[in-house]
FILUMNU-409126 format. One line per 3 residues: number of its first residue (from 1); their letters; for each residue x, y, z of C-alpha. Coordinates in Angstrom, 3 decimals, decimal comma. Layout:
// residues N
NUM> a> X Y Z; ... .
This chain:
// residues 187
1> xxx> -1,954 36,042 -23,507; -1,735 34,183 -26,662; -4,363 31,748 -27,280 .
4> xxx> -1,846 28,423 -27,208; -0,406 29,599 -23,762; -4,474 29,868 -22,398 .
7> xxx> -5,260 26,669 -23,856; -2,457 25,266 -22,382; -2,708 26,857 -18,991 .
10> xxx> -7,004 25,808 -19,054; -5,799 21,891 -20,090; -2,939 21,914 -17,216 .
13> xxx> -5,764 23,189 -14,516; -8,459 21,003 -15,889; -6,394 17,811 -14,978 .
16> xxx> -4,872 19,289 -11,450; -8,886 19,488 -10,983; -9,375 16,285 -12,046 .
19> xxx> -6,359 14,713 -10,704; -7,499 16,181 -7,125; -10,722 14,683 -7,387 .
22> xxx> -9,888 10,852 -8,376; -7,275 10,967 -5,262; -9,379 11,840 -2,840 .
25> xxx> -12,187 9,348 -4,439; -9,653 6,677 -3,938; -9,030 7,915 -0,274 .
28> xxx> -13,223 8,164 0,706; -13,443 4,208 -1,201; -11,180 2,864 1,016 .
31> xxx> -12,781 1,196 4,533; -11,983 2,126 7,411; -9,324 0,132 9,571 .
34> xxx> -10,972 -2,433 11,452; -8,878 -5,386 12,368; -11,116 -7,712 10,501 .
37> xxx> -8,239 -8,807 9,075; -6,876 -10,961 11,865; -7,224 -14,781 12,041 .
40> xxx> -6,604 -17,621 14,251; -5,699 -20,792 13,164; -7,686 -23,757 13,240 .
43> xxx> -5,142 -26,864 13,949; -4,652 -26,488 18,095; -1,811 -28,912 19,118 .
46> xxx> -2,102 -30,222 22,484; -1,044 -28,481 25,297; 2,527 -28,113 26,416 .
49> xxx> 3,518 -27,327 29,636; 1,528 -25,409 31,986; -1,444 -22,965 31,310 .
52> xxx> -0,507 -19,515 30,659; -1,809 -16,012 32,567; -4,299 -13,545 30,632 .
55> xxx> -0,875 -11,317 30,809; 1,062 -14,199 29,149; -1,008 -15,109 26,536 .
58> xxx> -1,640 -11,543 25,560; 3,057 -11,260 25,270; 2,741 -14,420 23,730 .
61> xxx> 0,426 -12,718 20,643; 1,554 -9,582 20,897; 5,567 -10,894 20,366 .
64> xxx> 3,458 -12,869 17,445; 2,166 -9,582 15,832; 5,558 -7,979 16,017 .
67> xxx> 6,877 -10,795 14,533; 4,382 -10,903 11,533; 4,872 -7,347 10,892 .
70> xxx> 8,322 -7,260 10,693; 8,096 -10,380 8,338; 5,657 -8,495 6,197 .
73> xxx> 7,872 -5,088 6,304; 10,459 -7,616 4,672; 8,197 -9,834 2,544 .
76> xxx> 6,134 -7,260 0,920; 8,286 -4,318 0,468; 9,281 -5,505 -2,798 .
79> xxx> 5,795 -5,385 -4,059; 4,848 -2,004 -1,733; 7,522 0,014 -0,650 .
82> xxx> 5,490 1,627 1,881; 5,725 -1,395 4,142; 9,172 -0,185 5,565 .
85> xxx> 8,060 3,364 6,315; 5,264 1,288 8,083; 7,135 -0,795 9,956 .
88> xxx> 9,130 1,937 10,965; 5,892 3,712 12,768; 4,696 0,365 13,761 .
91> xxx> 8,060 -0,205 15,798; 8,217 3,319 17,514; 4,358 3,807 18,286 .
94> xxx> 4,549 0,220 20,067; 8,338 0,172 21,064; 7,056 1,089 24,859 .
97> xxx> 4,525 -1,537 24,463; 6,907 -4,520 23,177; 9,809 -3,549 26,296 .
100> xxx> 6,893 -4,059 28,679; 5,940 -7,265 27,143; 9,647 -8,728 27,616 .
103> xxx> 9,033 -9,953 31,227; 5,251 -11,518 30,724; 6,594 -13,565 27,308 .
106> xxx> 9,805 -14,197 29,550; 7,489 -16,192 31,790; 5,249 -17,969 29,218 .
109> xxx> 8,053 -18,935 26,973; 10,005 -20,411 30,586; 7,307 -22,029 31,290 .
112> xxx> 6,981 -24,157 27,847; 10,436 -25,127 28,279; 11,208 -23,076 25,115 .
115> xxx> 13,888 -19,699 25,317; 12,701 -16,765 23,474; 15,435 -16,825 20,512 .
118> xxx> 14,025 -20,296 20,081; 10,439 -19,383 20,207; 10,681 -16,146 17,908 .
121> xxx> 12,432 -18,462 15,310; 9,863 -20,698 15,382; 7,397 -17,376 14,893 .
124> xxx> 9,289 -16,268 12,086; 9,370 -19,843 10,244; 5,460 -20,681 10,832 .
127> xxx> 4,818 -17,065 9,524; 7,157 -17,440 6,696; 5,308 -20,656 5,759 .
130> xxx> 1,807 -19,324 6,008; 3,062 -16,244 4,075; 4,359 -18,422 1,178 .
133> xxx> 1,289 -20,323 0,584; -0,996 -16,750 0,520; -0,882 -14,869 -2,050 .
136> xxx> -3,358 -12,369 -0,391; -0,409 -11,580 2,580; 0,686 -8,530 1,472 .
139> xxx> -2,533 -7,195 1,655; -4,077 -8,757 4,978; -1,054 -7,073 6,098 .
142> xxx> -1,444 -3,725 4,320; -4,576 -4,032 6,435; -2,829 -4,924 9,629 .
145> xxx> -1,059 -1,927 9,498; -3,617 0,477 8,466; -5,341 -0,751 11,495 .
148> xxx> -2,200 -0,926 13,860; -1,538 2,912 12,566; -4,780 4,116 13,446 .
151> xxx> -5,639 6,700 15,845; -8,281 3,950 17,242; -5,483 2,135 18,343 .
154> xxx> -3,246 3,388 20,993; -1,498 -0,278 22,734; 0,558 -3,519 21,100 .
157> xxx> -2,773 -5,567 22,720; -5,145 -3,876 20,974; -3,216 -5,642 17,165 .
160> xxx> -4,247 -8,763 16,734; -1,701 -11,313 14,971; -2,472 -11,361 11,375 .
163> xxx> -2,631 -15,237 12,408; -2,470 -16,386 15,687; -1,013 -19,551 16,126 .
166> xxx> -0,290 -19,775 19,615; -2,649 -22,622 19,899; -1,017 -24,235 16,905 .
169> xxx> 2,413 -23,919 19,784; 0,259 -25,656 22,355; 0,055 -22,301 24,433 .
172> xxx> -3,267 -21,923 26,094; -4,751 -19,855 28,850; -5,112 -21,082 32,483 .
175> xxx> -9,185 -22,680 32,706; -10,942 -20,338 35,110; -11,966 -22,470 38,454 .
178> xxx> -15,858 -23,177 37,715; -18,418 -21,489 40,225; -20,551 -23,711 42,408 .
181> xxx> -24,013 -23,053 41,444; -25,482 -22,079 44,839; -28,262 -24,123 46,146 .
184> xxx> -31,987 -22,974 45,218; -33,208 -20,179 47,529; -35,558 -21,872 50,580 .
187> x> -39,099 -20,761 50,533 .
């Protein structure tokens, strides 16, 4: 072996080596998925209609993740074109999940006096606006997904909304009847 062809073979392995060992640095750096990155929104609007079921409320913020994702699948993929092959795993892993939810948002969106093409619309244009005015969205919802993709995670209920602003929509849950405080025990 001529010494050109070993120099050149020893340079080509040293950065494989090297190469190797700054990817999987960049994979240990990274923190584990947490969905930290979820926020709710701060400007309730008073409440329409009638209170909403646990069940409700939950199809009411889950139809408001899907919605976000699929917004940030679209949004971001020009910057990361990753966020389609994500979406893509976000829809089948939760495609069970989001068929169940159908009947429960059925009933919460009835009950507002809203129908769901309406009330996805409006999902689509408050996320769009909130999107706009962040430049950090792409990344909250990098997050999202990393945390929606996890093995932690295994239902739609368990991903928060990377905002929810069902309160902003006047949606609220149904106030649990207060318990009587019983009378002091007799001595």
């Amino acid at each position: 072996m001529s010494a050109s062809l070993f120099r050149a073979t020893a340079v080509a392995a040293a950065t494989t080596i090297i190469l190797v060992a700054c990817d999987q640095q960049a994979r240990t750096t990274q923190p584990p998925p947490s969905n930290a990155y979820a926020k709710t929104s701060t400007n309730p609007a008073p409440a329409r209609g009638t209170c909403l079921t646990d069940d409700e409320i939950q199809a009411v913020r889950n139809e408001i993740a899907w919605q976000q994702f699929y917004n940030a699948a679209i949004q971001c993929r020009g910057n990361t074109p990753a966020f389609a092959a994500d979406y893509g795993a976000f829809r089948n892993k939760f495609r069970g999940d989001n068929e169940v939810n159908s009947a429960p948002l059925q009933r919460a969106i009835t009950k507002h006096r809203m129908n769901v093409n309406a009330f996805k619309t409006e999902v689509a244009n408050r996320d769009g606006a909130s999107a706009g005015g962040n430049p950090q969205y792409c990344a909250i919802a990098q997050q999202g997904y990393r945390w929606a993709l996890s093995q932690q995670v295994n239902t739609l209920s368990q991903v928060p909304p990377i905002l929810d602003f069902s309160g902003d929509m006047g949606l609220r849950t149904c106030a649990a009847p207060a318990t009587p405080a019983r009378p002091p025990a007799r001595k």
